[in-house]
N, C-alpha and C positions, 0 to 999 in steps of 0.2 A: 532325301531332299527334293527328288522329282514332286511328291506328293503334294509339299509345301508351295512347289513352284507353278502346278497344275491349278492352285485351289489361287493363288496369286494371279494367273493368268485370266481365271475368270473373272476376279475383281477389275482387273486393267477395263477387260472387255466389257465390262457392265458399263462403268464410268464411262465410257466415250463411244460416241456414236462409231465411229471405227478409226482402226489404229493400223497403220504400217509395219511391217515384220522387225522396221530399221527403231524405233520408237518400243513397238515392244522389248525387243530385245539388247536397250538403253534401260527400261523399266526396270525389269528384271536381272539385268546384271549376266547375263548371257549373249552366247550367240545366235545368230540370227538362224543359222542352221540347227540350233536347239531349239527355237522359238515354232520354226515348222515341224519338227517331230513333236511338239508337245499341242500343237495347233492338232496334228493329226491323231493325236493319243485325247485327245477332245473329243475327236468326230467318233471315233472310233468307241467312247462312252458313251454315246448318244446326245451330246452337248449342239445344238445348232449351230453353229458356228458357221461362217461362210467369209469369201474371199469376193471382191470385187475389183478391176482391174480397171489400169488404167493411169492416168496422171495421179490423182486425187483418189486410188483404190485404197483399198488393207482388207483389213481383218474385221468383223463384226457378228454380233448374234441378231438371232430373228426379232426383233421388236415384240414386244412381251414377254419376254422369256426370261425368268426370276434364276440372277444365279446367287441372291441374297444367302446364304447358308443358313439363318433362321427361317427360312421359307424353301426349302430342299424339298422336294414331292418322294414317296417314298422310293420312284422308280429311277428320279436323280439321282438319290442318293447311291442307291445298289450299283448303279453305273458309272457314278465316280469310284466310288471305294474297289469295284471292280473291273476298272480301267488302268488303273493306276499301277496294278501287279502287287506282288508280293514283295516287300522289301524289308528285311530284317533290322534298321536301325533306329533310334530313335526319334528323328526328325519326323520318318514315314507315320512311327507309332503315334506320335504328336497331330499330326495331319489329319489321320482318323479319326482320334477322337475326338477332333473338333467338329467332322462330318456329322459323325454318330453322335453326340451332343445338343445338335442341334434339331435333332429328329423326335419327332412324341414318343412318348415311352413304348406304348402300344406296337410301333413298326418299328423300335430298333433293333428288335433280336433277329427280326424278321431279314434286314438288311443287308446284316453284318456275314448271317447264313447263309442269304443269298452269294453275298459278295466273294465266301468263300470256294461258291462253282465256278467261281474263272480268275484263270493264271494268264497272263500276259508276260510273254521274257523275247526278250530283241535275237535273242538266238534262237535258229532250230534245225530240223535236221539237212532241209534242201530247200530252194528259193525257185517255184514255180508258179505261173501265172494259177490262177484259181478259180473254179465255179461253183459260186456258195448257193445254189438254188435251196439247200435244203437247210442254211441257217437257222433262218427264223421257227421253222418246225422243233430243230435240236434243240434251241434256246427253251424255245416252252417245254419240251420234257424235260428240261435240266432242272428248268426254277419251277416247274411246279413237280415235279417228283413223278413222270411216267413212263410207262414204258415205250419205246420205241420199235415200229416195223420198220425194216429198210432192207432193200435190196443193194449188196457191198461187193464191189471187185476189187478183192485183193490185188498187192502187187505180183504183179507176173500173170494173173489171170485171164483167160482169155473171154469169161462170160461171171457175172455177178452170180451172188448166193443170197436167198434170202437169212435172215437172222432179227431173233430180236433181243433188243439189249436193256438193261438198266443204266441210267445215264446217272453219271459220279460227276463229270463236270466236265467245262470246254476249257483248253489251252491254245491261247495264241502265239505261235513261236514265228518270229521272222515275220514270214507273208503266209504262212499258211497255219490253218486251223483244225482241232484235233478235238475229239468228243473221247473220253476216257469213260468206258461204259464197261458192266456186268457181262461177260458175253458167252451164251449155254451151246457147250458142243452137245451134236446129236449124233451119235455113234450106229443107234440105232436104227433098222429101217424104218420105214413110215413114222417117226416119229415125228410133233411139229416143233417149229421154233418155239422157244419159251412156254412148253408143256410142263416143266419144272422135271422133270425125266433124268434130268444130269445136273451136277455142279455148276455154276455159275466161275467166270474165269474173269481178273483184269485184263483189258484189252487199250488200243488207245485206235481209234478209226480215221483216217481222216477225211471230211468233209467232203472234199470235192470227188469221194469218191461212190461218195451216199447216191444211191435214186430212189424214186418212188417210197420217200420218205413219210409214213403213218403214225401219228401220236396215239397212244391206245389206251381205251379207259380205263388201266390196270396201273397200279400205283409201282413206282420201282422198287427193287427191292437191294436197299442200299445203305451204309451205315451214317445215323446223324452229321458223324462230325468227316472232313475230309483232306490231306493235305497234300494239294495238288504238285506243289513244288516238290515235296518227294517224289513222289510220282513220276515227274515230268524227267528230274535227274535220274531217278533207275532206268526208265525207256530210254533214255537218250544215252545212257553208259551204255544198254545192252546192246544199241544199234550201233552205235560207236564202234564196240567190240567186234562185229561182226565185219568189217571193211578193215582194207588196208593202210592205212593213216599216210597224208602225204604232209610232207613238210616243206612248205615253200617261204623264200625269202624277196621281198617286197621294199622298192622305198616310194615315199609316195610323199604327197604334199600333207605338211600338218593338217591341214583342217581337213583333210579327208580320210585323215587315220582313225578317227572311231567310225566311220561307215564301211572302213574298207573292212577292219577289223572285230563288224562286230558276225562278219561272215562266215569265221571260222571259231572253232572250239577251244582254241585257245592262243593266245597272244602275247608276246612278247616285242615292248616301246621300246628303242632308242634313237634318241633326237641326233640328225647328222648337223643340220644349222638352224636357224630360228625358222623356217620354212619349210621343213624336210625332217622326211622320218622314216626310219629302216621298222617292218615289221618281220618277224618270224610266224608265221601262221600255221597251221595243224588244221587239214581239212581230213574230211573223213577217209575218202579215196580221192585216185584220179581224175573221176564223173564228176564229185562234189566240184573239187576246184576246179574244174575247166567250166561246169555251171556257171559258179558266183562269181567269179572275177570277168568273164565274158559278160554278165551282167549289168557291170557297172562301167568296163571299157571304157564308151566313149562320155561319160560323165564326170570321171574322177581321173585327177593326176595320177598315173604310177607309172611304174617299173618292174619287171618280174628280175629278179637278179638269177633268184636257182627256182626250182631246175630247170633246166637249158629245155625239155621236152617240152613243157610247161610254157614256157616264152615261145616255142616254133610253134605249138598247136594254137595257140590262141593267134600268131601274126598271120598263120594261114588261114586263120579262118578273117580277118579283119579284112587279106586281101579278095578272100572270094565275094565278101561284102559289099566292097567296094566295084567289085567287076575286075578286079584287077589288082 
């Protein structure tokens, strides 16, 4: 249904010169805190969209800016259909084809294949501020099919490695961003990156951890079709697997129970009164959950109820915050 609601929110936005979040989200039959996450899953497709403050502010797109669906540029398009994420039901599948529909025959296969290089899921593995300098580089080896040089520091490393990869696609999980690429070990001495000397390996890199990022005139070497969403859930079982799962219990205020809980891997609702909600959460380790819930502290209603460890680490740290 997001799909449906994304391609609705453009229409609101065409129709009037600008709209308040209170007004849109009267339109659409949601919340007003859905209406900002789908404002931001806008920008995030590359939609103009912009905010103006004030008495008499809201919401608006750039003057000129066609979000007619009969009149969709091919690069619209590829950026809604792959903004919106993967969504298996049929509302989503409905959504699309009224995108792809609307597109010339000539670019829609074009689109759709694009659209298939990027996953977008509200979950991921940790919630860390991010430095995408090397975005817009990854993007263009992804949609146009080349290989990539980068120098990559793993985690725990103390200095990068060069490497180069065939890029399969980007996955945006959370707040952070992932390039799922071909990656050739070299066992070898003197041998180079991407000599073709070894097999080629699935990998998943993340972003902000790329430098001196090089697009290279060599075409990838990587299969037609691709499914990121598998992808994405085997990396994320296997890292799972790896950590000692914590399980904490939570009550917090209704309307901040899908923010709170879309932090952790799995969740369990139940309503205490019409305002209040007990969550069960499942974070990876320790680290994960003193991350994300430190995160959102002083923004969202809660309560940590268990474990007791869990509630003193986070109030010590709020008081050294505070100075006291």
């Amino acid at each position: 249904m997001r799909a449906e609601r994304l391609i609705a929110l453009l229409m609101v936005l065409k129709k009037h010169e600008r709209v308040t979040a209170a007004d849109l989200a009267t339109e659409l039959g949601v919340s007003e805190r859905t209406v900002l996450r789908d404002i931001d899953a806008l920008s995030l497709s590359g939609v103009p969209v912009y905010a103006e403050r004030g008495r008499h502010g809201g919401f608006a797109l750039l003057p000129g800016y066609r979000t007619d669906l009969t009149g969709l540029t091919i690069d619209e398009a590829t950026s809604l259909l792959a903004g919106t994420g993967r969504v298996d039901s049929p509302a989503f599948t409905s959504a699309m084809r009224k995108v792809t529909a609307a597109l010339p025959e000539a670019h829609r296969s074009h689109a759709v294949r694009a659209a298939q290089r990027i996953l977008v899921r509200p979950e991921g593995f940790v919630r860390a501020p991010e430095v995408l300098d090397s975005l817009q580089a990854v993007q263009v080896a992804v949609f146009e099919c080349r290989r990539l040089r980068v120098l990559y520091r793993s985690r725990g490393a103390d200095t990068p490695r060069e490497h180069v990869l065939d890029p399969v696609g980007l996955i945006v999980a959370g707040e952070t961003w992932y390039l799922v690429a071909g990656f050739r070990r070299h066992d070898a001495p003197g041998t180079r990156p991407g000599d073709g000397t070894t097999s080629p390996s699935e990998r998943m890199f993340r972003l902000s951890r790329m430098t001196d990022v090089e697009v290279l005139d060599e075409p990838a070497q990587r299969s037609d079709e691709v499914d990121l969403a598998e992808i994405w859930e085997r990396h994320r079982e296997a890292f799972l697997r790896s950590f000692e799962p914590v399980e904490v219990v939570i009550d917090c205020a209704a309307a901040d129970a899908e923010r709170i809980g879309s932090t952790a891997a799995t969740t369990t609702l139940d309503e205490l009164t019409n305002d209040r909600c007990r969550l069960e959460l499942r974070f990876a380790d320790r680290r994960h959950a003193v991350h994300a819930l430190w995160a959102m502290m002083f923004d969202h209603d809660f309560v940590i109820r268990e474990p007791a460890w869990l509630r003193a680490t986070l109030t010590t740290r709020a008081r050294a915050a505070g100075g006291g």
